[in-house]
C-alpha positions, 0 to 999 in steps of 0.5 A: 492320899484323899478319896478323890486321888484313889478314885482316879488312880482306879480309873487309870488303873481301868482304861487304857489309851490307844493308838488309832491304826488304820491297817489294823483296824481294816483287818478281821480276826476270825478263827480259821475255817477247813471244811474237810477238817470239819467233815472228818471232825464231825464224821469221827465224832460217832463212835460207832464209825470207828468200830466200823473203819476198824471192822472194814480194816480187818476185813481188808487184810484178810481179804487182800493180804491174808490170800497171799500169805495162804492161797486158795485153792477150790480143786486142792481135795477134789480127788478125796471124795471122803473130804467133800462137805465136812462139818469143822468138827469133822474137817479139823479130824480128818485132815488134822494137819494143825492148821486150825483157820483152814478148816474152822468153817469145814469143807464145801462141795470139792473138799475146798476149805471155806475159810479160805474161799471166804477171804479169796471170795470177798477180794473179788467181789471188793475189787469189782465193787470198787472199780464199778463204782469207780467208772460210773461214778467218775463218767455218771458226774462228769457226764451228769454235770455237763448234760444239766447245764448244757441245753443242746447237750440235755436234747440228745441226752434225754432220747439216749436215757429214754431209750436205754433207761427202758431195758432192764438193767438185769437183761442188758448185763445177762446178754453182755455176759452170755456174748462177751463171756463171763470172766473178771473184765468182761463183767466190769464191761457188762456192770458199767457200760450202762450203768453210769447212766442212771448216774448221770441223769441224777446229777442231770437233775440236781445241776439244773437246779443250781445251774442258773443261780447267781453267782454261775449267771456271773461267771458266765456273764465274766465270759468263764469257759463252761468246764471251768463253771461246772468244776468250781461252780457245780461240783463242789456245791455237789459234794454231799450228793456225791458222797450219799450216791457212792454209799449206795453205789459201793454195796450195791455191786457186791449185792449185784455180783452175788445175785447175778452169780446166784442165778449162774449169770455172774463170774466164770465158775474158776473166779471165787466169788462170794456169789458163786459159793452162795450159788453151790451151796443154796440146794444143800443149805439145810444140810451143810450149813456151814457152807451157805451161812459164812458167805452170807454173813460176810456179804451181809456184813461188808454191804452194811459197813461200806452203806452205814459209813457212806450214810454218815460221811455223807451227813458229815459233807452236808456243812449244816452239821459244822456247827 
């Protein structure tokens, strides 16, 4: 075999001839794209979310589960005056019944046990603060959207706003409460019968910023109903607004409901909250600890995971960081 026969047995060996398909060659191969699985992806990225969905976790069971395995009870020693406001130490000694949780942040002002009005403490203020932020989020973007797209809706809209939004939130709630009373549903009804407004002037705004681009002046053009345009159109492009304003949403009725029962306009004084142990123990703070810091710290701690959570689920929605 001379060069020239190895030199096209090479060639051969490099090029190979194809069939022309015209289907085929209509087709676009490109990786397949879901944009929550990008989110979560880049969400569960950071490390730092995992120890915090693991610390909220936790929390959760002992705040929902752990009260029905051992039920709270504020009046269970109220007759033992030498059991009320003793240190864990002292507690651990004068019961001595070897429930060692029960008496490990010691006793408050009745001789309740802290640990357990801690747990039953924290499920309150976590119910109301997720079906606060439920209503005025769901009413706050619905109506929201609405009002910044339609014209006629956004005139009637804005006096309604001016009006309400020029009474302090705080006063609005201290009547509501001091009229209707102070229990569990009546203070959801205080928290959320104007507190969707904020909400939906927000997203009032953000929507007349996106409401005349191109693709909703065709829809609308196509003859494309106006809910239909704000759900497919609006809110989706939305998302990461949506998920930014529940992070601030979610704490702040806990901070809301620990203040106001702080300053004795919150819950009735039979519902444990973490802002009613707060409350008994603020005068006597610097003598009994014990009885002012546990609380704090798990308001405190509760408040931070559910804001840096929904901070960072809301960097993941924003479809610039799918990279």
């Amino acid at each position: 075999m001379n060069i020239n026969e190895n030199i096209l047995v090479n060639e051969n060996d490099l090029f190979t001839f194809i069939d022309h398909d015209s289907i085929e060659s209509e087709k676009i191969i490109a990786p397949r794209y879901s944009y929550w699985r990008s989110v979560f992806r880049v969400f569960f990225k950071k490390k730092i979310n995992w120890v915090l969905i693991g610390l909220f976790v936790f929390i959760l069971v002992f705040s929902f589960i752990f009260p029905l395995i051992c039920p709270y009870n504020a009046v269970e020693n109220v007759l033992q005056a030498t059991s009320f406001n003793l240190s864990p130490s002292a507690a651990q000694k004068y019961f001595n019944d070897g429930t060692i949780l029960k008496w490990m942040f010691g006793t408050g002002p009745q001789g309740n046990s802290i640990f357990y009005g801690i747990w039953a403490s924290a499920r309150t203020s976590l119910l109301l603060a997720i079906i606060c932020a439920a209503i005025n989020m769901v009413v706050g973007i619905i109506i929201g959207a609405v009002w910044g797209y339609s014209k006629g809706l956004d005139q009637v809209m804005m006096v309604i706003y001016n009006i309400i939004a020029n009474v302090p939130y705080i006063l609005v709630i201290t009547v509501l409460v001091y009229v209707i009373g102070s229990g569990f549903g009546s203070f959801i009804f205080a928290l959320t019968i104007t507190g969707w407004l904020g909400i939906a002037y927000f997203f009032r705004t953000q929507v007349l910023i996106i409401r005349d681009r191109e693709y909703s002046l065709a829809s609308r053009c196509l003859g494309t109903p106006t809910g239909r345009i704000v759900s497919k159109n609006i809110l989706p492009f939305l998302t990461s607004v949506i998920v930014t304003l529940l992070a601030t949403e979610l704490p702040s009725y806990i901070s809301m409901e620990v203040y106001l029962s702080y300053i004795g306009v919150g819950l009735s004084a039979n519902i444990a909250s973490l802002g009613r142990m707060i409350q008994e123990a603020q005068t006597t703070f610097l003598i009994y600890p014990w009885e002012f810091w546990p609380p704090v710290a798990i308001a405190s701690i509760i408040t931070i995971i559910l804001y840096v959570l929904g901070q960072n689920l809301a960097d993941a929605t924003d479809p610039r960081t799918h990279m």
